[in-house]
Legacy VTK file of the C-alpha trace (Angstrom):
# vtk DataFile Version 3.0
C-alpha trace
ASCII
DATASET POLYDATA
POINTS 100 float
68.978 102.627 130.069
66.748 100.759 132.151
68.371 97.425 133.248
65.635 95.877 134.752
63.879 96.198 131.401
66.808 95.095 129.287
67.225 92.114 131.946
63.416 90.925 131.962
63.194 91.352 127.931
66.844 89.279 127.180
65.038 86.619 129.880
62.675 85.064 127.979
64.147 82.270 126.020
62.658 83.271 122.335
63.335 86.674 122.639
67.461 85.758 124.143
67.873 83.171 121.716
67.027 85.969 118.626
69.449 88.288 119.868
72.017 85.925 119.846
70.915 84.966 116.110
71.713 88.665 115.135
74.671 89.226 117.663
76.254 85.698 115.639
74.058 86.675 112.326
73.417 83.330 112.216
69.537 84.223 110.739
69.377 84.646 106.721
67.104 87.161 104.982
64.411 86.967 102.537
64.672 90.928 102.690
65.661 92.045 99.515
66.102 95.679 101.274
68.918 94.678 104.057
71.918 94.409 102.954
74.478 90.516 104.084
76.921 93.091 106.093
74.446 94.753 108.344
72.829 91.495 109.294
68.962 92.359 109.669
66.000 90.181 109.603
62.591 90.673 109.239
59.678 89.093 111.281
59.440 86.439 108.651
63.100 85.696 108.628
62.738 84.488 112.651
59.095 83.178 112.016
61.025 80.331 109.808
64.433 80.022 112.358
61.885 79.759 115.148
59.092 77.969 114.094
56.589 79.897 115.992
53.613 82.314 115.077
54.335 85.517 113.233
52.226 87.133 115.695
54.439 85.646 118.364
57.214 86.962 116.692
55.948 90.330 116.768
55.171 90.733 120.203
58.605 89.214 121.255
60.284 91.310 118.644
58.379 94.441 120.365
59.455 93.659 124.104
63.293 93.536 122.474
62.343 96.910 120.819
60.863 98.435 123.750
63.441 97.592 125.928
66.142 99.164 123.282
67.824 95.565 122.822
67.078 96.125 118.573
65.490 98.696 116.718
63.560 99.011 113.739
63.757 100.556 110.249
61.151 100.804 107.882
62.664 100.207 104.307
60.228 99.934 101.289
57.433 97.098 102.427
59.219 95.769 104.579
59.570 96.055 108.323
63.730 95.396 109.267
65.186 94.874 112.474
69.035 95.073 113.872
70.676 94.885 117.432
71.637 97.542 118.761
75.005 96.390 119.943
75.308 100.187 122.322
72.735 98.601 124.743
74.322 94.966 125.354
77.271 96.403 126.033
76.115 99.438 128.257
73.953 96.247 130.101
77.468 94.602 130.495
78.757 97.822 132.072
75.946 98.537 134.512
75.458 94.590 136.012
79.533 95.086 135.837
79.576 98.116 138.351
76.156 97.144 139.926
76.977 93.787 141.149
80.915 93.027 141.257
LINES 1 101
100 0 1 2 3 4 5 6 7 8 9 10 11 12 13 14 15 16 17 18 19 20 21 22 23 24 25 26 27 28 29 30 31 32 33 34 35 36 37 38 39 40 41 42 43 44 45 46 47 48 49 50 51 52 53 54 55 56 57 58 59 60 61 62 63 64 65 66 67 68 69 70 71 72 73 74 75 76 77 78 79 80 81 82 83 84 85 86 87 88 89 90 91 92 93 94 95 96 97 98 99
């Protein structure tokens, strides 16, 4: 994992403030394809709890991607994305050893 990368995607407001929507799955879906327990969204799901440009959405949704802070499925039309909860918590572990 690279932790600069993690760090500089999570510190961007937008991009923090959607993982916390999935870490609290505090953002409903108009997915019919995920499923209420594994608490995905699509792009259009955080275009309406944000307010801001799909394409905005995308490219914030991509840094979080690249960066391995959520990943992506493909399921029917739709484009779904999840945190991956492995990474916050391997992030916790390295600034833990790094910096204590």
């Amino acid at each position: 994992m690279d932790v600069a990368m993690v760090c500089d995607a999570l510190g961007n407001e937008t991009r923090y403030q959607i993982v916390k929507w999935l870490k609290d799955k505090t953002i409903e879906t108009c997915c019919d394809q995920i499923e209420i327990y594994e608490n995905g969204v699509c792009v259009l799901d955080v275009v309406k709890a944000t307010g801001l440009a799909q394409s905005t959405i995308t490219q914030h949704l991509k840094v979080l991607e690249k960066a391995g802070v959520i990943y992506r499925e493909k399921r029917s039309y739709w484009t779904c994305y999840f945190l991956n909860k492995q990474t916050i918590e391997d992030l916790v572990k390295n600034l833990y050893r790094d910096l204590s």
